[in-house]
C-alpha positions in Angstrom: 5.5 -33.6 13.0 3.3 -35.6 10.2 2.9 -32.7 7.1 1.1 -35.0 4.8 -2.5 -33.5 3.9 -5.5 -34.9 5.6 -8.6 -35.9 4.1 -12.0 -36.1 5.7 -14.0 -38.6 4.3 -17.9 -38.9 5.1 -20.1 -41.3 3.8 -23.6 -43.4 5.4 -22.0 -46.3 3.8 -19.5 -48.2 5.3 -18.1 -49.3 2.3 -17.7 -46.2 0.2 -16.0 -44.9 3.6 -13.3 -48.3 3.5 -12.6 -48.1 -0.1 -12.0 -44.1 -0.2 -9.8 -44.2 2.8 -7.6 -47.5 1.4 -7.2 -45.7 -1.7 -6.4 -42.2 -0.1 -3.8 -44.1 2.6 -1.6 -46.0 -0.7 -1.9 -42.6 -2.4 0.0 -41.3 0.7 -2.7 -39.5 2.3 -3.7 -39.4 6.1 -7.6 -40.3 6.1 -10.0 -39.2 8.7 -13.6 -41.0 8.3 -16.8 -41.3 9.6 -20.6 -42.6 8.9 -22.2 -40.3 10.6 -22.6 -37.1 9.1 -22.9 -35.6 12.5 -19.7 -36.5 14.0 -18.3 -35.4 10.9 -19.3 -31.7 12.0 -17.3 -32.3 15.0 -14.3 -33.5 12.9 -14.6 -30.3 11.0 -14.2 -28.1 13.7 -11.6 -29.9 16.1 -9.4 -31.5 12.9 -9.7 -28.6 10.3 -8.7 -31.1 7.7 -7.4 -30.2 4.4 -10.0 -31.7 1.9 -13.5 -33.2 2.9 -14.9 -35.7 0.6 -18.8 -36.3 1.3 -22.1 -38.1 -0.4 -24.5 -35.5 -1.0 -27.7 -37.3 0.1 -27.2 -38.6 4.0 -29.9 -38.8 6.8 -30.5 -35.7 8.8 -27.3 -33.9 7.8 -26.6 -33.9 3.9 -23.6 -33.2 2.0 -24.7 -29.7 2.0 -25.0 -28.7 5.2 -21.3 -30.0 5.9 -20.0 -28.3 2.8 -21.7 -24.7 3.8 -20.6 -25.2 7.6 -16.5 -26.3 6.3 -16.6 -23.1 4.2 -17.8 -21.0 7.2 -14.6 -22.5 9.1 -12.2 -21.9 6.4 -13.5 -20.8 2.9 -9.9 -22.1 1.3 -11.1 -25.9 2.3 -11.3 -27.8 -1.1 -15.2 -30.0 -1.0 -15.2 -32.7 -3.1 -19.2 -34.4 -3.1 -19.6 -38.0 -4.2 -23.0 -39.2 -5.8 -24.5 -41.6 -7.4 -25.8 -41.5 -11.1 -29.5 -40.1 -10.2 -28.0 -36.9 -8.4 -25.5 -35.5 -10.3 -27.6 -32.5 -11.5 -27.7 -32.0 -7.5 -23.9 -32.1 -7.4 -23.7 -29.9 -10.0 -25.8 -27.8 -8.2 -23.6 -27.9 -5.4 -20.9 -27.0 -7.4 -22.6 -23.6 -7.5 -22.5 -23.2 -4.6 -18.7 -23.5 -3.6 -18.3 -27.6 -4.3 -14.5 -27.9 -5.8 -15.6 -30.8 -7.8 -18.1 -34.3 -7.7 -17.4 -37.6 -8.2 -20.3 -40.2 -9.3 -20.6 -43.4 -7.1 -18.6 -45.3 -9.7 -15.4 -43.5 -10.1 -12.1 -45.1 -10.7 -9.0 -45.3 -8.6 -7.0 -42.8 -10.7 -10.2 -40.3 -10.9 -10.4 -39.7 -7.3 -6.6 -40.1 -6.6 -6.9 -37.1 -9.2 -9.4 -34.6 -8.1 -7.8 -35.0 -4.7 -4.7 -34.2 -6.2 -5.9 -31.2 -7.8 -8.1 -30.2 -4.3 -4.7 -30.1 -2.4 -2.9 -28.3 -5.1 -5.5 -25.1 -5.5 -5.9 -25.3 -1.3 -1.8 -25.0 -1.1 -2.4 -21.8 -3.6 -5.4 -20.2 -2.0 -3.0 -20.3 1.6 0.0 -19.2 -0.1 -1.9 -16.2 -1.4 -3.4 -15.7 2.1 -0.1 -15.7 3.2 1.5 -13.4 0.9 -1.9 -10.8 1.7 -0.6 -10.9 5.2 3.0 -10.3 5.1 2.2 -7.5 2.7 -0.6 -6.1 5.3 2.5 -6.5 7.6 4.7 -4.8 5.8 2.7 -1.7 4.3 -0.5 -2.2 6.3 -2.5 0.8 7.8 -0.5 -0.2 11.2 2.7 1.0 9.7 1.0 4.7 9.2 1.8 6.0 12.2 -1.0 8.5 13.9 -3.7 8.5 16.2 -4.8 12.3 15.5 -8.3 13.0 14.4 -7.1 13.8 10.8 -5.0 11.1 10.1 -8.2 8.6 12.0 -10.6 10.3 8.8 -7.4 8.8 6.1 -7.0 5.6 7.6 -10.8 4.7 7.3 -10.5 6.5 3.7 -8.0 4.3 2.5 -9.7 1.4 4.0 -12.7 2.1 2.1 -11.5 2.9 -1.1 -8.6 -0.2 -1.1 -11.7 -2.7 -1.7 -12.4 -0.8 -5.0 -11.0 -0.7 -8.2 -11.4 2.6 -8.6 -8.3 4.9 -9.3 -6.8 7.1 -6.2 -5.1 10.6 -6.0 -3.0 11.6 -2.9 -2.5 14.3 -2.1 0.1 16.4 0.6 3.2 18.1 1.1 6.2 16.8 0.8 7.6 14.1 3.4 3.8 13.4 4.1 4.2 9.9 3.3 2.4 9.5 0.1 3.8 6.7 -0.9 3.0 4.7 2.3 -0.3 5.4 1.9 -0.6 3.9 -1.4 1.2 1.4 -0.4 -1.1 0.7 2.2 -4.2 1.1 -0.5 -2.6 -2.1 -2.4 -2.1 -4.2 0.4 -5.4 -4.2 1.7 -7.1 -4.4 -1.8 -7.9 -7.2 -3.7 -5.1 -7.1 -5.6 -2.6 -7.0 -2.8 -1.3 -10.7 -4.0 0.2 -8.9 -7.1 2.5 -6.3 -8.0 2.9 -2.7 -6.6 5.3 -0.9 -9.3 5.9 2.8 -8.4 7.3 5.5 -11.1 9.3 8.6 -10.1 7.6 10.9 -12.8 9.8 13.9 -11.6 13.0 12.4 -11.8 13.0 11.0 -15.7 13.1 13.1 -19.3 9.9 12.5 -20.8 11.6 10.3 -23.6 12.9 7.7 -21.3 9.6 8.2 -19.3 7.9 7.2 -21.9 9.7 3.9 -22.2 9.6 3.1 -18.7 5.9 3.5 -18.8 4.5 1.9 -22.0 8.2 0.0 -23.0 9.7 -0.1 -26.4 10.5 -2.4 -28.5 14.1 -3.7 -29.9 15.7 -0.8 -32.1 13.0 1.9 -31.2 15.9 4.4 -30.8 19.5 4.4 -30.2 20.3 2.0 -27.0 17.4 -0.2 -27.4 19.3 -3.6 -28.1 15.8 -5.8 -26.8 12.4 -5.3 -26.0 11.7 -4.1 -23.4 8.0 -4.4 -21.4 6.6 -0.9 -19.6 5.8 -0.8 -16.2 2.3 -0.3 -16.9 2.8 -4.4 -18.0 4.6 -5.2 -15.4 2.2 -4.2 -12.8 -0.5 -6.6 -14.5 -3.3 -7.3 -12.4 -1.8 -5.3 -9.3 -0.8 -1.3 -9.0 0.9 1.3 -10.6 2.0 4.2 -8.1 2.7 7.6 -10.2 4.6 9.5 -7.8 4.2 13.1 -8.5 2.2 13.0 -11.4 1.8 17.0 -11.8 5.1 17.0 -13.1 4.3 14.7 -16.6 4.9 16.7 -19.4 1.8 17.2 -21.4 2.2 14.8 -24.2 2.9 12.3 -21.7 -0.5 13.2 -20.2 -2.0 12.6 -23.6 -0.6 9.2 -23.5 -1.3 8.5 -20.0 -5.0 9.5 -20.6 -5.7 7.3 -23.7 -3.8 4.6 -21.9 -6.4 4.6 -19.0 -9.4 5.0 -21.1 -8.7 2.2 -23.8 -6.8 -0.1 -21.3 -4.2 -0.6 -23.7 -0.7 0.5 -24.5 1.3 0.8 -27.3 5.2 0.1 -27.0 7.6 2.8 -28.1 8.4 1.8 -31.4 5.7 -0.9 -31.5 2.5 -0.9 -33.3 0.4 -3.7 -31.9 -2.2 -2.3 -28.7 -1.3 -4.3 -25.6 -4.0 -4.6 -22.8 -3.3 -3.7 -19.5 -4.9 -4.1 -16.5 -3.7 -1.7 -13.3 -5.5 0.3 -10.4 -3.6 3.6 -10.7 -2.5 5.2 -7.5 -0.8 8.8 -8.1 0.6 11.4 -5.4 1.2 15.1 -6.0 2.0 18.3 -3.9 0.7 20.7 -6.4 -3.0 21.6 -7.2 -3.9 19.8 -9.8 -7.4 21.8 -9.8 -5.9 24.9 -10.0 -2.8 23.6 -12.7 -5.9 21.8 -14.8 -8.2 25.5 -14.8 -4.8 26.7 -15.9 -4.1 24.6 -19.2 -0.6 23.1 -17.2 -2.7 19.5 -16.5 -5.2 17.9 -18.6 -8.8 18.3 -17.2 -9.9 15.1 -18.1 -7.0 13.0 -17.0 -7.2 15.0 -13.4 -10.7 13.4 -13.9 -9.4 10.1 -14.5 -6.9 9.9 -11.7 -8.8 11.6 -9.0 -12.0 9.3 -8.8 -11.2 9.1 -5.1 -8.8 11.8 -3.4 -6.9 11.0 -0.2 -5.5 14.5 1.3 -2.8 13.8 4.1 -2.2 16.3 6.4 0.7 18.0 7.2 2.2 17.2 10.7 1.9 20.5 11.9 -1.8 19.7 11.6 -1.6 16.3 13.6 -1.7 17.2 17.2 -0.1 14.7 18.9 1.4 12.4 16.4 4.7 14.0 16.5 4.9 12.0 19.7 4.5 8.9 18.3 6.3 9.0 15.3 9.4 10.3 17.6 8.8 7.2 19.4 8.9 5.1 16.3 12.0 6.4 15.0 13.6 6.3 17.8 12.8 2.6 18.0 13.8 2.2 14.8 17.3 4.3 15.2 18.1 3.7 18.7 19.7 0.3 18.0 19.1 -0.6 21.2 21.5 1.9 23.0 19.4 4.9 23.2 15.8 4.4 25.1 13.9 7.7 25.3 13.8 11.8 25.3 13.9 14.3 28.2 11.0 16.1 28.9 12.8 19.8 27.5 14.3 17.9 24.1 10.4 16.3 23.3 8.9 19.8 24.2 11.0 21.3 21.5 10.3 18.7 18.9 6.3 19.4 19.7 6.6 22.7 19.3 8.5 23.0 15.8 6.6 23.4 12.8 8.2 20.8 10.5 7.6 22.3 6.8 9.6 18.9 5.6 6.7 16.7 7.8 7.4 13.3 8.6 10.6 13.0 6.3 12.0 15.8 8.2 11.3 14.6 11.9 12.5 10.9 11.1 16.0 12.6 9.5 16.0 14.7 13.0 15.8 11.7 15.3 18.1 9.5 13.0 20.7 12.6 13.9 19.4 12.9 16.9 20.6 9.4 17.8 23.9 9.2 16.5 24.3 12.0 18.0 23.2 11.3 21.8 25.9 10.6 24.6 23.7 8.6 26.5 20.7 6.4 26.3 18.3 9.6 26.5 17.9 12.6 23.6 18.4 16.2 25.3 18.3 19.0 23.6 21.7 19.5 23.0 21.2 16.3 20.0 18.8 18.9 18.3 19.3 20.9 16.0 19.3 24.6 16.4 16.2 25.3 13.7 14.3 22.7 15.9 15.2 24.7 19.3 14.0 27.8 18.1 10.2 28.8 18.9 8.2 27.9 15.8 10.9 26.4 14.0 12.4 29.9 13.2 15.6 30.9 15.2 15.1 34.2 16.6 17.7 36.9 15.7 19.6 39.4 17.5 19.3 41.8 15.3 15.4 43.9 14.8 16.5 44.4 11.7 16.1 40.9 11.0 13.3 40.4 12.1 11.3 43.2 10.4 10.9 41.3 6.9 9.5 38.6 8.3 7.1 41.2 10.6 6.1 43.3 7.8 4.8 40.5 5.8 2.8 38.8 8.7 1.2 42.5 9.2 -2.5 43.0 8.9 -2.9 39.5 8.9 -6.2 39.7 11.6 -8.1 41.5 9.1 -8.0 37.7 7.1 -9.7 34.8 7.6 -8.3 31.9 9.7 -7.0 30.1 7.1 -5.4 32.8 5.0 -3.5 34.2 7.7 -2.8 30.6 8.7 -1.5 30.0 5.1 0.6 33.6 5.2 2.2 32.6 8.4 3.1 29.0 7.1 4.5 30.5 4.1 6.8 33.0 5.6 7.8 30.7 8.3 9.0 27.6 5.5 10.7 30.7 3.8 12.4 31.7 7.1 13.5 28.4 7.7 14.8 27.4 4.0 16.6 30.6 3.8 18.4 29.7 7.5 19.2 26.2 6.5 20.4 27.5 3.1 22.6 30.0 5.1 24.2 27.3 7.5 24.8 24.9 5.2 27.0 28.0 2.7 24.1 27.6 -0.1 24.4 24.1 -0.9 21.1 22.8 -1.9 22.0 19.3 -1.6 23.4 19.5 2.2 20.5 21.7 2.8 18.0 19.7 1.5 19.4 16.5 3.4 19.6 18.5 6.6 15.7 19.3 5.8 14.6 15.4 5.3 13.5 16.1 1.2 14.8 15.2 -1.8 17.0 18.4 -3.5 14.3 19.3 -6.9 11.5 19.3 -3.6 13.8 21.9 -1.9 14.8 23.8 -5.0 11.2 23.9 -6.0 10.5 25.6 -2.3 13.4 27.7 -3.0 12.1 29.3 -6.5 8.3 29.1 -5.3 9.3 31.9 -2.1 12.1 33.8 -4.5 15.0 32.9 -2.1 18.1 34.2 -3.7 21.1 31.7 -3.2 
């Protein structure tokens, strides 16, 4: 298969035509020509050729016309216009209007061997950034959000809308709601999907070294710090910083963060020189941030600054009928090819759970699921025994057991939908932390595995319902 570029080259005179093409062939080129402006139309569409060279003032159709009509076939194609002397304020105005460059009617060998050069070389950039837009689509696009449900239909078009701004995104949800997909999926249908998405763990550093990874520091800043070293807020130049549960930031980091977003600049740790930096800020939290700013535990005006567009994911118990799909997408994903499906009595059960650890939880239950299955199909038996029970709670033996959890669901009809909705969900994720807690001999970290989060999430669940370990 030939790869060498092709070059379309239209002219009304014969000659200009000959000598562009015999130039273009010893440059190594392959040359496709014509006189007539309206078989080069044709050529456009049936060739799609990788540079068109044209004389701007032709019969009928001028140089114009063909370079609007190649731009609405492919808007990468590189349109180089010819001209004599008399026109080149017309070339110039056709620059304006998308021309990559013009040559006048007397141009030497080397100057259009040049500008053809340089044609090809932005044309091979422009696709390799389309490219690189598309894998990324691929990889984190909104296909790879898994739900057809009404409420995650309402976030997909959200996140659509507000990728193709520059404006600053909060997410918001419970754990295992898949935050980070989403603003994943934000970057890589923005415009600045061709650059970097950097993501920062702001719950799992000290604010010192925090501080470093966010800003940088330079060489001998403090003890350790042998070289400079840039922060991530560089390193995501021109592309997307994720904070990942921003609510935890200690308040001087807040400070920092705040002037850093308003000045678009940073200072290094240790440094003294103001660097500029330019990000589109994505953060995630599962804490009210309205409630911690009223509170004096978040700064107003950085929950401001952050939250110029909020994305609120729901929970999966709120997503009727995407637990069935998601179950189906694990299982594709886990089954290595030896198991296929569930029985009817096994996806019942998964339906019917409750799943306080969301999507996190239910892919670590079909990932056990499937190690776990003797055959090509998930029953039952491959489920755990907090997924079996009716509501995700395991129903006791004892009444005695069950009166805590009765007493505190009592009166609840005299509330509003959602509170008792909210007072159910809360003793029911208490119920079910305190059972795993119990099976697993008070291990936070096996518990907190067998529950799909990370351990501070499920030690953060533990103190927020008073569960004594």
């Amino acid at each position: 298969m030939n790869t060498e570029p092709r070059v379309l080259v239209v002219d009304d005179e014969p000659d200009m035509v000959d000598n562009c093409v015999r130039i273009l062939r010893r440059a190594g080129y392959r040359c496709l020509s014509t006189t007539d402006p309206h078989r080069a139309l044709t050529l456009l569409e049936s060739e799609r050729p990788d540079l068109l060279i044209t004389d701007l003032k032709m019969p009928e159709v001028d140089g114009l016309a063909l370079l609007r009509r190649a731009h609405e076939l492919d808007a990468a194609l590189p349109v180089v216009v010819i001209t004599a002397f008399a026109t080149i304020e017309s070339a110039v105005a056709a620059i304006k209007d998308g021309a990559f460059d013009y040559l006048p009617k007397n141009f030497s060998v080397d100057e259009l061997t040049l500008v053809v050069e340089r044609g090809l070389r932005q044309r091979r950039l422009a696709l390799e950034n389309r490219n690189l837009r598309e894998q990324l689509q691929t990889t984190f696009g909104l296909e790879n959000v898994i739900g057809h449900s009404p409420a995650m239909s309402q976030v997909f078009e959200l996140v659509k809308k507000a990728a193709r701004s520059e404006a600053n995104i909060l997410v918001l949800g419970e754990s295992g709601t898949g935050k980070e997909l989403i603003a994943r999926a934000v970057h890589a249908n923005s415009p600045r999907a061709a650059q970097a998405f950097v993501p920062v763990d702001c719950a799992s550093l000290p604010e010192n070294l925090l501080e470093s990874e966010l800003f940088g520091h330079e060489k001998g800043a403090f003890t350790g710090a042998v070289r400079m070293k840039p922060g991530l807020m560089e390193v995501a130049g021109g592309g997307t910083l994720f904070l990942d549960e921003i609510g935890d930031l200690s308040v001087s980091l807040q400070v920092k963060l705040l002037r850093a977003l308003q000045e678009r600049q940073i200072r290094r740790v240790g440094g003294t020189a103001l660097i500029d930096v330019d990000v589109r800020v994505v953060s995630a939290t599962n804490r009210n941030l309205r409630e911690a700013a009223a509170k004096g535990q978040f700064r107003e005006e950085l929950y401001y600054r952050v939250n110029v567009i909020e994305i609120r994911l729901p929970p999966l118990r709120e997503r009727a009928g995407d637990v069935r799909l998601l179950a189906r997408a694990f299982l594709k994903r886990y089954g290595q090819g030896r198991v296929h499906g569930y029985d009817d009595a096994a996806m019942t059960a998964l339906e019917a759970y409750a799943w306080p650890g969301n999507v996190r939880e239910l892919q670590n239950i079909v990932e056990r699921a499937c190690a776990l299955a003797e055959g090509d199909t998930i029953t039952r038996r491959d489920l755990p025994g907090h997924v079996l029970s009716s509501g995700g709670v395991r129903s006791t033996s004892s009444e005695s057991e069950r009166l805590p959890v009765e007493s505190h669901l009592a009166g609840t009809t005299a509330l509003g939908l959602k509170e008792a909705k909210d007072r159910w969900m809360a003793v029911l994720e208490a119920s079910y932390l305190k059972e795993l807690l119990e099976r697993h001999g008070g291990n936070i970290s096996a518990a907190a595995k067998a529950a799909g989060i990370d351990r501070k999430t499920f030690h953060r669940l533990v103190n927020k319902h008073q569960i004594r370990n």
